[in-house]
Backbone as XML, in Angstrom:
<?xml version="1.0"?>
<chain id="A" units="angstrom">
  <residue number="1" name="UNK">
    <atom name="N" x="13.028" y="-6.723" z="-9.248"/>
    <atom name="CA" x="11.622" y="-6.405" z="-9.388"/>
    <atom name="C" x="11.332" y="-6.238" z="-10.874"/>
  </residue>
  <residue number="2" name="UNK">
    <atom name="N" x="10.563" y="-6.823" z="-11.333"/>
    <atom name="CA" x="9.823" y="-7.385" z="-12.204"/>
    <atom name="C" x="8.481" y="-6.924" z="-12.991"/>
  </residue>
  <residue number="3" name="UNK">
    <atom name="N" x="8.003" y="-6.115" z="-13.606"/>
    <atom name="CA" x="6.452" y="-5.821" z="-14.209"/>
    <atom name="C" x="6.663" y="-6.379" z="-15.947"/>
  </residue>
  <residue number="4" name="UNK">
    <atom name="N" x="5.821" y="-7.170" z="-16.008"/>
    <atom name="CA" x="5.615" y="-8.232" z="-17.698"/>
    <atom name="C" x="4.370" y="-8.434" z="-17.492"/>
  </residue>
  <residue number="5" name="UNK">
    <atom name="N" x="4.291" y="-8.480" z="-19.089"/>
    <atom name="CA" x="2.364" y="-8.744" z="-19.602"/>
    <atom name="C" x="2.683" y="-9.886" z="-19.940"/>
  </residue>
  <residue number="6" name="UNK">
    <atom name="N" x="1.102" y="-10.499" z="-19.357"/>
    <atom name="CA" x="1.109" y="-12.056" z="-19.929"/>
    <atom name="C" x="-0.311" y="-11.527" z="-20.640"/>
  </residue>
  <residue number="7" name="UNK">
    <atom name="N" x="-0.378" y="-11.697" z="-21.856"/>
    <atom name="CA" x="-1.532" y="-11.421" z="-22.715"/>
    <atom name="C" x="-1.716" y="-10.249" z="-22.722"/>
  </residue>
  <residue number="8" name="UNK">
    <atom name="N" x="-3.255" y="-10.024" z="-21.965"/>
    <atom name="CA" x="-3.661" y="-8.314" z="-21.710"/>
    <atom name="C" x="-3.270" y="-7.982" z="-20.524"/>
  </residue>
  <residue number="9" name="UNK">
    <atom name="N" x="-2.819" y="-8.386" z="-19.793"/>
    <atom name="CA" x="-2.505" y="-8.546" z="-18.098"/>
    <atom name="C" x="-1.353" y="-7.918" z="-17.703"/>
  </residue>
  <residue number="10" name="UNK">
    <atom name="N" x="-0.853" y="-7.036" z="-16.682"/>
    <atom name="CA" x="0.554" y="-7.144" z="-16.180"/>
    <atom name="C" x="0.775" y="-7.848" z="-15.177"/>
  </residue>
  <residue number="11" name="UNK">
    <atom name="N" x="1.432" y="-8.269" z="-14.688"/>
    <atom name="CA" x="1.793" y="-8.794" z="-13.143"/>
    <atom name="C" x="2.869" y="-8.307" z="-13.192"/>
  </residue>
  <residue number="12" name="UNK">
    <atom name="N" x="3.250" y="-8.740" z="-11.938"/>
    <atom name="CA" x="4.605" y="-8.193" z="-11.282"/>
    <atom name="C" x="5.253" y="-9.264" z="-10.204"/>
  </residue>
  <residue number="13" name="UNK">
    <atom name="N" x="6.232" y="-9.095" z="-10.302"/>
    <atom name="CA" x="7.721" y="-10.278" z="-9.626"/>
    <atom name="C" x="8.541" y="-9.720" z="-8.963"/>
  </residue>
  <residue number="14" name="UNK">
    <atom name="N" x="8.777" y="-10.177" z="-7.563"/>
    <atom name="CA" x="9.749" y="-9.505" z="-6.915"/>
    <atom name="C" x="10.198" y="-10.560" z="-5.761"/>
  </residue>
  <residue number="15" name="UNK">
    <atom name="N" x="11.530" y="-10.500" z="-5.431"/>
    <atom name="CA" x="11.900" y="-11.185" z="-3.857"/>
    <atom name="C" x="11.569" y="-10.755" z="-2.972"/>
  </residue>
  <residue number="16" name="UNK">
    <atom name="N" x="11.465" y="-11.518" z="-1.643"/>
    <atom name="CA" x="11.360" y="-10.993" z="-0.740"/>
    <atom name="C" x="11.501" y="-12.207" z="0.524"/>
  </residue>
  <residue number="17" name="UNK">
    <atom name="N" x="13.101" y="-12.174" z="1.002"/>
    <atom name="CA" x="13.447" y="-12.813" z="1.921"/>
    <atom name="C" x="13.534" y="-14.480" z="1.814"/>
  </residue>
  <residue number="18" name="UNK">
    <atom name="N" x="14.043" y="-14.106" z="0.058"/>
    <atom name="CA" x="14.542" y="-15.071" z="-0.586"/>
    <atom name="C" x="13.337" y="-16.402" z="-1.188"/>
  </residue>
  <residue number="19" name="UNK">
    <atom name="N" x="12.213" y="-15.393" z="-0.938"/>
    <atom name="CA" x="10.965" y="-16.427" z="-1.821"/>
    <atom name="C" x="10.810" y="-15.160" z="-2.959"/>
  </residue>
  <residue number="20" name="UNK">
    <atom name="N" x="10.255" y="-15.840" z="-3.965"/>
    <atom name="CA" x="9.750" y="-14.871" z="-5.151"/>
    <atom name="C" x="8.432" y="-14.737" z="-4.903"/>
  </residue>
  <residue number="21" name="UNK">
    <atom name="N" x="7.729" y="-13.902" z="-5.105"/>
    <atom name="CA" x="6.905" y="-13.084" z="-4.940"/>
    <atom name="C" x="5.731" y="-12.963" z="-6.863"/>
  </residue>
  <residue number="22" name="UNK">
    <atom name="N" x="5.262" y="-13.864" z="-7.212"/>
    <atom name="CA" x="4.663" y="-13.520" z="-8.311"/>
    <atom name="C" x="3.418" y="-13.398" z="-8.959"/>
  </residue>
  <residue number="23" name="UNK">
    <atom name="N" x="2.849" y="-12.507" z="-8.762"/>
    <atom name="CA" x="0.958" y="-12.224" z="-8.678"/>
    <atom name="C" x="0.526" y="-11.360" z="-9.669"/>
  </residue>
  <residue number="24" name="UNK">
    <atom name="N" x="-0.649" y="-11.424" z="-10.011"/>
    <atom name="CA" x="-1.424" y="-10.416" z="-11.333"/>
    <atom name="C" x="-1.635" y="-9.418" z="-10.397"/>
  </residue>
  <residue number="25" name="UNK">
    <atom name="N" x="-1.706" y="-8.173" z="-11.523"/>
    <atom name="CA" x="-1.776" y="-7.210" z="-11.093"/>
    <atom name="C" x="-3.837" y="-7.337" z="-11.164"/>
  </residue>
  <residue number="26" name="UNK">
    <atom name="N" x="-4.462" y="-7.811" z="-12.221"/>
    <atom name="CA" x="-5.600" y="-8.093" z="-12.851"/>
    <atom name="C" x="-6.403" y="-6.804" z="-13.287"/>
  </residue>
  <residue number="27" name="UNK">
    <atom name="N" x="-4.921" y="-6.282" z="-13.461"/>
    <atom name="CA" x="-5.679" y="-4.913" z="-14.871"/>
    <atom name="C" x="-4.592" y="-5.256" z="-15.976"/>
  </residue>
  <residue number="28" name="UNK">
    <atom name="N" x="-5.048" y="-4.094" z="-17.312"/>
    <atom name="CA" x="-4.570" y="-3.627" z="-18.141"/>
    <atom name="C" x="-3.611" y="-2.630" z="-18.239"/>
  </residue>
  <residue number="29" name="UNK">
    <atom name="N" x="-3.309" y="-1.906" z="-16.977"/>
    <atom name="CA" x="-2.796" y="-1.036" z="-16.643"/>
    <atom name="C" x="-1.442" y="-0.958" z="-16.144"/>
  </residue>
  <residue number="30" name="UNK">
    <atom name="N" x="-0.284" y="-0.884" z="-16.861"/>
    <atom name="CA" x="0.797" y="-0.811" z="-16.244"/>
    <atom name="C" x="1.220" y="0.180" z="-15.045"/>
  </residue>
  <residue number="31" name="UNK">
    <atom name="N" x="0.595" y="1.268" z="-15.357"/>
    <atom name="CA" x="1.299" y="2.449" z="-13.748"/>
    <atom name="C" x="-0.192" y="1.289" z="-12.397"/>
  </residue>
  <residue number="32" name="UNK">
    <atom name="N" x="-0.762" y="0.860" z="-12.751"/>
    <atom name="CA" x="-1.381" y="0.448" z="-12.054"/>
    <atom name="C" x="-0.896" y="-1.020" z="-11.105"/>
  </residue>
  <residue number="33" name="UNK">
    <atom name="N" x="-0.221" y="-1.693" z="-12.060"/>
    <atom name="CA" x="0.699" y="-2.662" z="-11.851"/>
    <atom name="C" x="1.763" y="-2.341" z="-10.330"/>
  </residue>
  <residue number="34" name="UNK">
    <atom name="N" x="2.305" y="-1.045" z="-11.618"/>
    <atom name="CA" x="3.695" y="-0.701" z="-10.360"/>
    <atom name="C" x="3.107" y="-0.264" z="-9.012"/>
  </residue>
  <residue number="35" name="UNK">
    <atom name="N" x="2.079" y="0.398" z="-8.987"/>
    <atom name="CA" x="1.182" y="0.403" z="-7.274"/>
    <atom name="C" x="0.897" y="-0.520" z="-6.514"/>
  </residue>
  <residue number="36" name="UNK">
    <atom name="N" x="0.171" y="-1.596" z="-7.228"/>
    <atom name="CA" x="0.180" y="-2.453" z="-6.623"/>
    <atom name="C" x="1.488" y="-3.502" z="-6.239"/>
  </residue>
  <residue number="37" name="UNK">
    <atom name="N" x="2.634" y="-3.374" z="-6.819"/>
    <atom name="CA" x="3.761" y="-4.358" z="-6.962"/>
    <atom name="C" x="4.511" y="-3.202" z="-5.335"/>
  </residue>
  <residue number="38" name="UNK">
    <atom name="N" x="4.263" y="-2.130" z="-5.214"/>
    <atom name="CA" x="4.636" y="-1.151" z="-4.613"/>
    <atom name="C" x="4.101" y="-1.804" z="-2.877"/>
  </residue>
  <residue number="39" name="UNK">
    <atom name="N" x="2.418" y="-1.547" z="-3.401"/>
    <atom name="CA" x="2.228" y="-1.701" z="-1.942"/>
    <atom name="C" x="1.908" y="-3.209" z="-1.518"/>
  </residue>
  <residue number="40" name="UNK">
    <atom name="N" x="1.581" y="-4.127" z="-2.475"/>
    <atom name="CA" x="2.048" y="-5.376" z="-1.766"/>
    <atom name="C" x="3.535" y="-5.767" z="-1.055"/>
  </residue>
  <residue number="41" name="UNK">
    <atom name="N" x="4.812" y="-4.891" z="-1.627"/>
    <atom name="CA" x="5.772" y="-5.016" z="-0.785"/>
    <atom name="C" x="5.953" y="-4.915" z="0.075"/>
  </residue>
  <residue number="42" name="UNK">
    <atom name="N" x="5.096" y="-3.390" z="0.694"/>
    <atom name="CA" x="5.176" y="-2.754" z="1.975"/>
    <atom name="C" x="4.306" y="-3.381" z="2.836"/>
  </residue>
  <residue number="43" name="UNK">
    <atom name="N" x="3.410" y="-3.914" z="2.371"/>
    <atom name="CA" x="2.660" y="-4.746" z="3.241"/>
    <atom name="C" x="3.240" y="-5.676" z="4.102"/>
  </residue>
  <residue number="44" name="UNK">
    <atom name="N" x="3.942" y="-6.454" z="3.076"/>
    <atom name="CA" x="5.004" y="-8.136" z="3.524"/>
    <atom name="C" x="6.164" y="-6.889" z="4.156"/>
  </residue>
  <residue number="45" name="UNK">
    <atom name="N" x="6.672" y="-6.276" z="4.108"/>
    <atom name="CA" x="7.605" y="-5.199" z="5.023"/>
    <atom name="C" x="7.009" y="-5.095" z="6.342"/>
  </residue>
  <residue number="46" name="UNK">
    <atom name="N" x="5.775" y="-4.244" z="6.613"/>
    <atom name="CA" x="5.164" y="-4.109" z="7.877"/>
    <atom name="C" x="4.897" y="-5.739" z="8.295"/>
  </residue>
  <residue number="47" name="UNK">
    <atom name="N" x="4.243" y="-6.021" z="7.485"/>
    <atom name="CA" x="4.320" y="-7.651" z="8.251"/>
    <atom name="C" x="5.443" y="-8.697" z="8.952"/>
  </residue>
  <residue number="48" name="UNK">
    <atom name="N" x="6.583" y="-8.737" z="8.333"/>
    <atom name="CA" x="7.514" y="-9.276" z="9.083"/>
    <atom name="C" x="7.653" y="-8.625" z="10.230"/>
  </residue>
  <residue number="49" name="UNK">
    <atom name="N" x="7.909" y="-7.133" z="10.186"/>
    <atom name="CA" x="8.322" y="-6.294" z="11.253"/>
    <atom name="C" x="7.306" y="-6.111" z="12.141"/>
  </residue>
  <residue number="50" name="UNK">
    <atom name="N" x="6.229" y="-7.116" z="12.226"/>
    <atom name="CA" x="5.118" y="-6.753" z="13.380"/>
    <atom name="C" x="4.603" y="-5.776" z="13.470"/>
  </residue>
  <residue number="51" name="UNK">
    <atom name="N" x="4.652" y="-4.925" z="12.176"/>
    <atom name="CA" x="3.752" y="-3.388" z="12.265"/>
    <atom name="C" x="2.554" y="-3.487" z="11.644"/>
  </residue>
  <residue number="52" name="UNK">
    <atom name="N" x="2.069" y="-2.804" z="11.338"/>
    <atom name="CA" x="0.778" y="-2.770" z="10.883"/>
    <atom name="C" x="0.471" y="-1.133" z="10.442"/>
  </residue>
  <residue number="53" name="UNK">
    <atom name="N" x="-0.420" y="-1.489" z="9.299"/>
    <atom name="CA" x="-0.519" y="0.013" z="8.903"/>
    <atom name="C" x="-1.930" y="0.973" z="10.126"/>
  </residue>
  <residue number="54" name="UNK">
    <atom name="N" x="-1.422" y="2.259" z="10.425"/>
    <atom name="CA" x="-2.642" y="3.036" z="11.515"/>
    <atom name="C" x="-3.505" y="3.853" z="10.544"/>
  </residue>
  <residue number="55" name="UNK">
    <atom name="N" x="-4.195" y="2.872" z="10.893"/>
    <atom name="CA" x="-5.930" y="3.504" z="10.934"/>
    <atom name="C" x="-6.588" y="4.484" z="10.938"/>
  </residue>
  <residue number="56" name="UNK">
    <atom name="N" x="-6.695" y="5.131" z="10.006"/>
    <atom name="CA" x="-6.826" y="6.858" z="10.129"/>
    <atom name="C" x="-8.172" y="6.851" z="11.310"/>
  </residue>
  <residue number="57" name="UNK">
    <atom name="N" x="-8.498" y="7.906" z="11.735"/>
    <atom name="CA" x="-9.534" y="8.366" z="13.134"/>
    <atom name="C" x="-10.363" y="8.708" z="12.027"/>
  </residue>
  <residue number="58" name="UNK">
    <atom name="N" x="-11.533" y="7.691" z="12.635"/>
    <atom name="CA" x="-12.926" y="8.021" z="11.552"/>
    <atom name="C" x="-13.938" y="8.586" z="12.754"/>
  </residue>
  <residue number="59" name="UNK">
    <atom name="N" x="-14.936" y="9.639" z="12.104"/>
    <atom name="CA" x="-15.859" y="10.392" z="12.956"/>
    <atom name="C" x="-16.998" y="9.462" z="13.523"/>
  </residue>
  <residue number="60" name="UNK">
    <atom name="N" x="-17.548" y="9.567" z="14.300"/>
    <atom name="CA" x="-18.811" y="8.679" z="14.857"/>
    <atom name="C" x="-19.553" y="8.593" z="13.699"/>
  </residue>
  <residue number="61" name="UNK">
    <atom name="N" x="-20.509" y="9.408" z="13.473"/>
    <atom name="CA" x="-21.418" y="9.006" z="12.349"/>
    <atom name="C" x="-20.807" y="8.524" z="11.366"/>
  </residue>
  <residue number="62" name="UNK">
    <atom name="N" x="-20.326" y="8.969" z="10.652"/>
    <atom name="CA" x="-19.854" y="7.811" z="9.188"/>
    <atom name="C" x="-19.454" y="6.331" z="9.559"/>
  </residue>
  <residue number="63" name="UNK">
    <atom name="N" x="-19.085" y="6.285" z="10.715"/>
    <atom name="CA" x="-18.647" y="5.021" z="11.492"/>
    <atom name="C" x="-19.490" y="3.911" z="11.077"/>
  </residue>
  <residue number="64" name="UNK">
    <atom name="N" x="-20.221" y="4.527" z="12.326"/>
    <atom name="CA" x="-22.189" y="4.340" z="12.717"/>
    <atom name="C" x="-22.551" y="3.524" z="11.084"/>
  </residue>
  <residue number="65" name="UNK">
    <atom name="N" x="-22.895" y="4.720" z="10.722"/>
    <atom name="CA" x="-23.646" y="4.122" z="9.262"/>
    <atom name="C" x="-22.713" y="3.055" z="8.624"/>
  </residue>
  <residue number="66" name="UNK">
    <atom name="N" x="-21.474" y="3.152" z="8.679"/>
    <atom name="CA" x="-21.335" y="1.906" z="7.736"/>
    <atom name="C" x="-21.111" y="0.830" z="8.453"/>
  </residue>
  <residue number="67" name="UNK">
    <atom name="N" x="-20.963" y="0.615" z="10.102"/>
    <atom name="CA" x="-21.318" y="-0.443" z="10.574"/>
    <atom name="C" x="-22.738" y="-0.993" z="10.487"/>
  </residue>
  <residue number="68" name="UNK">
    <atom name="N" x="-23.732" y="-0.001" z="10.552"/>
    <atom name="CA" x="-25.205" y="-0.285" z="10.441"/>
    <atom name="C" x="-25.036" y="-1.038" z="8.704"/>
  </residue>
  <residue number="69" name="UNK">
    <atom name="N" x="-24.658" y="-0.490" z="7.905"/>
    <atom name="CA" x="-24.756" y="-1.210" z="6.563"/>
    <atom name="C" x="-23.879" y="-2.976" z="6.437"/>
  </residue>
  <residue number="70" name="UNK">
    <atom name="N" x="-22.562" y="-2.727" z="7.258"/>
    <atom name="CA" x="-22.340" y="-4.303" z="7.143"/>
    <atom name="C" x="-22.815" y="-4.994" z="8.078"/>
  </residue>
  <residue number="71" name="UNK">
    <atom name="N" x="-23.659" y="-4.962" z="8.505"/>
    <atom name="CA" x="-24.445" y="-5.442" z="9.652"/>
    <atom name="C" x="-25.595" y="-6.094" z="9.012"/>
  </residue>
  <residue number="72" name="UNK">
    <atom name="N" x="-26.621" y="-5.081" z="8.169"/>
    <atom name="CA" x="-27.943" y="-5.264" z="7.977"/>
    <atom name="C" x="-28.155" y="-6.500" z="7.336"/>
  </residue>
  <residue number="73" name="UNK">
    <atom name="N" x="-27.349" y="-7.216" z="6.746"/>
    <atom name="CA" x="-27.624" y="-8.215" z="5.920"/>
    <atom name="C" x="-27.868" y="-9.392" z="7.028"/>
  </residue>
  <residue number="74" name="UNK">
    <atom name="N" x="-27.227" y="-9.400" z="8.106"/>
    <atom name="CA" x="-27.573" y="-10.333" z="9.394"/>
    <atom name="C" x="-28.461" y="-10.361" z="10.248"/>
  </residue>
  <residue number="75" name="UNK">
    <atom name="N" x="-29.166" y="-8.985" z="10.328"/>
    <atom name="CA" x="-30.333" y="-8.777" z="11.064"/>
    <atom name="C" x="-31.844" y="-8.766" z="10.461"/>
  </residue>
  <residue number="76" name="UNK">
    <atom name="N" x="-32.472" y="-9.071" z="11.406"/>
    <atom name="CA" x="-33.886" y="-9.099" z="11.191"/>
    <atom name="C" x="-34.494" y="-7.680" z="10.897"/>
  </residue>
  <residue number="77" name="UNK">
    <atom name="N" x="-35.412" y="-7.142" z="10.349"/>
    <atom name="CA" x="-36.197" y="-5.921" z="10.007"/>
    <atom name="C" x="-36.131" y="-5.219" z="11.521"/>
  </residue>
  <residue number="78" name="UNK">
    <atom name="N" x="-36.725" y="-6.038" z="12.216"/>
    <atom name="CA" x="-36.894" y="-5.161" z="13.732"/>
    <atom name="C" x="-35.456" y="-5.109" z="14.237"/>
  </residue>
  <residue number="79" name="UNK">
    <atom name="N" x="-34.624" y="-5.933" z="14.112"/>
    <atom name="CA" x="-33.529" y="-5.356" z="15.037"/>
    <atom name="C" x="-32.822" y="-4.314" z="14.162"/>
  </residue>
  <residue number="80" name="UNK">
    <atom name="N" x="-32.982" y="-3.897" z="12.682"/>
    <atom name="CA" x="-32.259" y="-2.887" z="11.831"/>
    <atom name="C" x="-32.811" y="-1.452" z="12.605"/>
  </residue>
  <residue number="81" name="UNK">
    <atom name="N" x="-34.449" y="-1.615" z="12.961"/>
    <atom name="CA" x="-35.065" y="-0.581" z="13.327"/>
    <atom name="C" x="-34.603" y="0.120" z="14.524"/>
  </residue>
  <residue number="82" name="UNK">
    <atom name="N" x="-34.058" y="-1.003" z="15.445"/>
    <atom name="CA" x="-33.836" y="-0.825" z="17.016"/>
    <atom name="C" x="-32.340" y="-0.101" z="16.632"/>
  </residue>
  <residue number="83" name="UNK">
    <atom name="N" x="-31.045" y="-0.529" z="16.057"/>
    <atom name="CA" x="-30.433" y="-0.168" z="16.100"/>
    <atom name="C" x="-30.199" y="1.266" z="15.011"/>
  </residue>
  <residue number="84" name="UNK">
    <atom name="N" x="-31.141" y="1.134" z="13.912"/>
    <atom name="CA" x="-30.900" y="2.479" z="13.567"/>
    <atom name="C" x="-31.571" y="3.604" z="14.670"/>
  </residue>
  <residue number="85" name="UNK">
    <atom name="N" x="-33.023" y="3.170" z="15.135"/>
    <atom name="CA" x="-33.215" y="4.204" z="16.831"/>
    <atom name="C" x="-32.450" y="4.906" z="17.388"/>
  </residue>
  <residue number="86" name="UNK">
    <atom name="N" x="-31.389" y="3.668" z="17.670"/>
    <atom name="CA" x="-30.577" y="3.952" z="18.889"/>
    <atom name="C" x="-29.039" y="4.978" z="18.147"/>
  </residue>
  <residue number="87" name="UNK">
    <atom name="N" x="-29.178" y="4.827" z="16.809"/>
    <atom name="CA" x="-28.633" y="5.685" z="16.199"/>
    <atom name="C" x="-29.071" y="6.864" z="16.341"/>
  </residue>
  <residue number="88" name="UNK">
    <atom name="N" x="-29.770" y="7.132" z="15.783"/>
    <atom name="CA" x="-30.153" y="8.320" z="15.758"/>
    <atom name="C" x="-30.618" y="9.241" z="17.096"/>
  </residue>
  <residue number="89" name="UNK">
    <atom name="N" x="-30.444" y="8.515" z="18.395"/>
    <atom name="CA" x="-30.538" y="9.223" z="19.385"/>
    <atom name="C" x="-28.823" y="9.417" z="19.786"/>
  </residue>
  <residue number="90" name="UNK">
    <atom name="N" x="-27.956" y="8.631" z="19.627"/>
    <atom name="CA" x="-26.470" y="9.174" z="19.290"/>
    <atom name="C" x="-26.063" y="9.763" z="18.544"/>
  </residue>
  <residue number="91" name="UNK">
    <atom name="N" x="-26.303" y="10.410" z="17.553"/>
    <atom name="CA" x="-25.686" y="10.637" z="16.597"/>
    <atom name="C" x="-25.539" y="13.012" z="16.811"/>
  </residue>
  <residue number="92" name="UNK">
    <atom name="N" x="-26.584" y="13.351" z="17.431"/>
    <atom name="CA" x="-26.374" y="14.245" z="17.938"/>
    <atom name="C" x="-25.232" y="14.435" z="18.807"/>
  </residue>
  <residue number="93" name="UNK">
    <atom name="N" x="-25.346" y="13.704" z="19.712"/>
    <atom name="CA" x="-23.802" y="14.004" z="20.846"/>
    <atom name="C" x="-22.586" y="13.390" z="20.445"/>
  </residue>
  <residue number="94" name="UNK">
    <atom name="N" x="-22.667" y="12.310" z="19.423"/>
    <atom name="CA" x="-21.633" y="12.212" z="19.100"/>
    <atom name="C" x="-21.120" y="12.019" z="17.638"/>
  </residue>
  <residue number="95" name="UNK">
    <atom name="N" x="-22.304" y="12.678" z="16.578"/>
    <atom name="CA" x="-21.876" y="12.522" z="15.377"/>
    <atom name="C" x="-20.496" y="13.561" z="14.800"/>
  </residue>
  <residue number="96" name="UNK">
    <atom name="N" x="-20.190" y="14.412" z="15.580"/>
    <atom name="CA" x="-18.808" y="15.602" z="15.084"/>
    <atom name="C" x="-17.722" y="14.774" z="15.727"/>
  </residue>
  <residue number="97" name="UNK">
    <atom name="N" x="-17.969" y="14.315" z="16.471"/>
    <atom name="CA" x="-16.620" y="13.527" z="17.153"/>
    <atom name="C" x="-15.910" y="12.313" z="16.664"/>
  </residue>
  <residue number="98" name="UNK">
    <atom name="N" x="-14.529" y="12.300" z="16.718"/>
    <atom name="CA" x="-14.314" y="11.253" z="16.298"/>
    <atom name="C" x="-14.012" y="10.138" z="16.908"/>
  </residue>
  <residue number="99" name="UNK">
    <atom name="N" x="-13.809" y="8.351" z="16.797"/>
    <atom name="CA" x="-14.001" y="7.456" z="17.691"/>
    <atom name="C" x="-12.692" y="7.603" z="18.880"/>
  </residue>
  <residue number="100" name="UNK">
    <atom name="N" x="-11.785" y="8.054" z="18.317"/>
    <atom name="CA" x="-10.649" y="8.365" z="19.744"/>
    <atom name="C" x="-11.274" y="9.305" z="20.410"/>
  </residue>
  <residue number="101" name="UNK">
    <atom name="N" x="-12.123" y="10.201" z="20.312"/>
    <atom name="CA" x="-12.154" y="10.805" z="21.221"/>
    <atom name="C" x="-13.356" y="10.711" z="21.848"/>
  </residue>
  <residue number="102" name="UNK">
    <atom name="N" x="-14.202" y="9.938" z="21.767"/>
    <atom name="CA" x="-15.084" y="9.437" z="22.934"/>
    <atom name="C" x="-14.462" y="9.191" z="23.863"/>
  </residue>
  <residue number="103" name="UNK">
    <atom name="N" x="-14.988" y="9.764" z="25.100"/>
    <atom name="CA" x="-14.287" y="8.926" z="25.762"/>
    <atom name="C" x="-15.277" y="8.522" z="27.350"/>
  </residue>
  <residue number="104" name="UNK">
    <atom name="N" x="-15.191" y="8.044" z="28.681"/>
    <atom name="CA" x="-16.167" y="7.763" z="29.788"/>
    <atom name="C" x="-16.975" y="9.320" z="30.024"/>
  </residue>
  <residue number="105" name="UNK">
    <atom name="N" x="-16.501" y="9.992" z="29.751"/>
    <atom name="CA" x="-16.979" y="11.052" z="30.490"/>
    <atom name="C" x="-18.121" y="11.608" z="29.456"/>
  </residue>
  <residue number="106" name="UNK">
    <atom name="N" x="-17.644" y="11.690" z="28.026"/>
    <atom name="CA" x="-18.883" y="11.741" z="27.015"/>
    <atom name="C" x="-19.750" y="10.856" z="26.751"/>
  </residue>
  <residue number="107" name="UNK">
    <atom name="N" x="-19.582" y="9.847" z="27.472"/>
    <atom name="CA" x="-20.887" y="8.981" z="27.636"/>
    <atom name="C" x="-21.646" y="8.998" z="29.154"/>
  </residue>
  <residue number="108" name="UNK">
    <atom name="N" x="-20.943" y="9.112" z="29.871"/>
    <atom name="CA" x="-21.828" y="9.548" z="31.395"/>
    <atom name="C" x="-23.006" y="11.108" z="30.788"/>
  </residue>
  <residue number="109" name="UNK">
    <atom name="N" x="-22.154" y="12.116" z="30.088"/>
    <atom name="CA" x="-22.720" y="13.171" z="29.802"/>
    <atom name="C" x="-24.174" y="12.876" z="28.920"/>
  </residue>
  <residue number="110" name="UNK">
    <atom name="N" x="-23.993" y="12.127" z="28.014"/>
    <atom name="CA" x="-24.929" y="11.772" z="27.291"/>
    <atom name="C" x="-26.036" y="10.779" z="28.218"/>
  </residue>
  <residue number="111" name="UNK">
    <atom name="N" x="-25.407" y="10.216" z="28.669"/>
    <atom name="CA" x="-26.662" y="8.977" z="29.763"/>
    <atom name="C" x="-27.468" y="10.066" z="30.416"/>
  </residue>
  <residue number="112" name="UNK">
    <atom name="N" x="-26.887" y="11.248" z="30.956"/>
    <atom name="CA" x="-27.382" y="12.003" z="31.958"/>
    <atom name="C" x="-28.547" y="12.765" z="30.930"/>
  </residue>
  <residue number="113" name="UNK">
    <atom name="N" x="-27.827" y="13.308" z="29.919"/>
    <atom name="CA" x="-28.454" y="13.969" z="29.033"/>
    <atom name="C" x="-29.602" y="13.051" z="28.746"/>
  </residue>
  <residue number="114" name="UNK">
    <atom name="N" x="-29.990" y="11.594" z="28.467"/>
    <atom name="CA" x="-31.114" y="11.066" z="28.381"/>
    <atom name="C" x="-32.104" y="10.710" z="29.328"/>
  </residue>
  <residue number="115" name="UNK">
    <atom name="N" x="-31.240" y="10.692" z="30.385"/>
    <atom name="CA" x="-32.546" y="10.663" z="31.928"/>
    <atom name="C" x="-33.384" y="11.859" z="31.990"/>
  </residue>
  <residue number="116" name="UNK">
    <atom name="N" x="-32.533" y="13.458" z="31.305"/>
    <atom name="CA" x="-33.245" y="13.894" z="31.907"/>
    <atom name="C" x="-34.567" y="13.868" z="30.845"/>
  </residue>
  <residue number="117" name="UNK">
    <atom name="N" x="-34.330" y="13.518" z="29.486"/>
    <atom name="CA" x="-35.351" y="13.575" z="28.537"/>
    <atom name="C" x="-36.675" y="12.706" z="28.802"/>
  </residue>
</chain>
């Protein structure tokens, strides 16, 4: 394993399962280099081995909103409206919660909770 400047640049060089491995880091930054030379390894590691890195448990609302944000660029004005709506009538019952733990029964609760409104 390998970290050299080409100009202002570091990259970094390494094997891995007998191919070389050789990419810019595309900073100036050497400790920045070795992070990235770090976790591109572990990446190609979990990858051979069929793993994959887990997904930390994100809460409903923050979810929500940043699906609503990579979304909006595809939708029309009225459908941004409909689905932020329909946000904001979820976001009470399930904005503290996080997406594992929804589960059938907190949504029957909530359906019920809107009939009776």
């Amino acid at each position: 394993m390998a970290i050299f400047k080409r100009g202002k640049t570091y990259w970094y060089e390494f094997e891995f399962l007998g191919q070389r491995v050789r990419e810019s880091s595309h900073s100036r930054n050497k400790e920045v280099c070795e992070r990235l030379m770090r976790d591109r390894r572990r990446s190609l590691e979990l990858g051979i081995g069929g793993l994959s890195e887990v997904a930390k448990p994100k809460l409903f609302a923050p979810a929500a909103h940043a699906y609503l944000l990579e979304r909006e660029p595809h939708w029309e004005p009225k459908t941004r409206l409909v689905h932020a709506n329909s946000l904001a009538h979820l976001e009470p019952h399930f904005g503290k919660l996080m997406l594992t733990e929804i589960t059938a029964a907190h949504i029957s609760k909530y359906q019920r909770a809107r009939l009776k409104q």
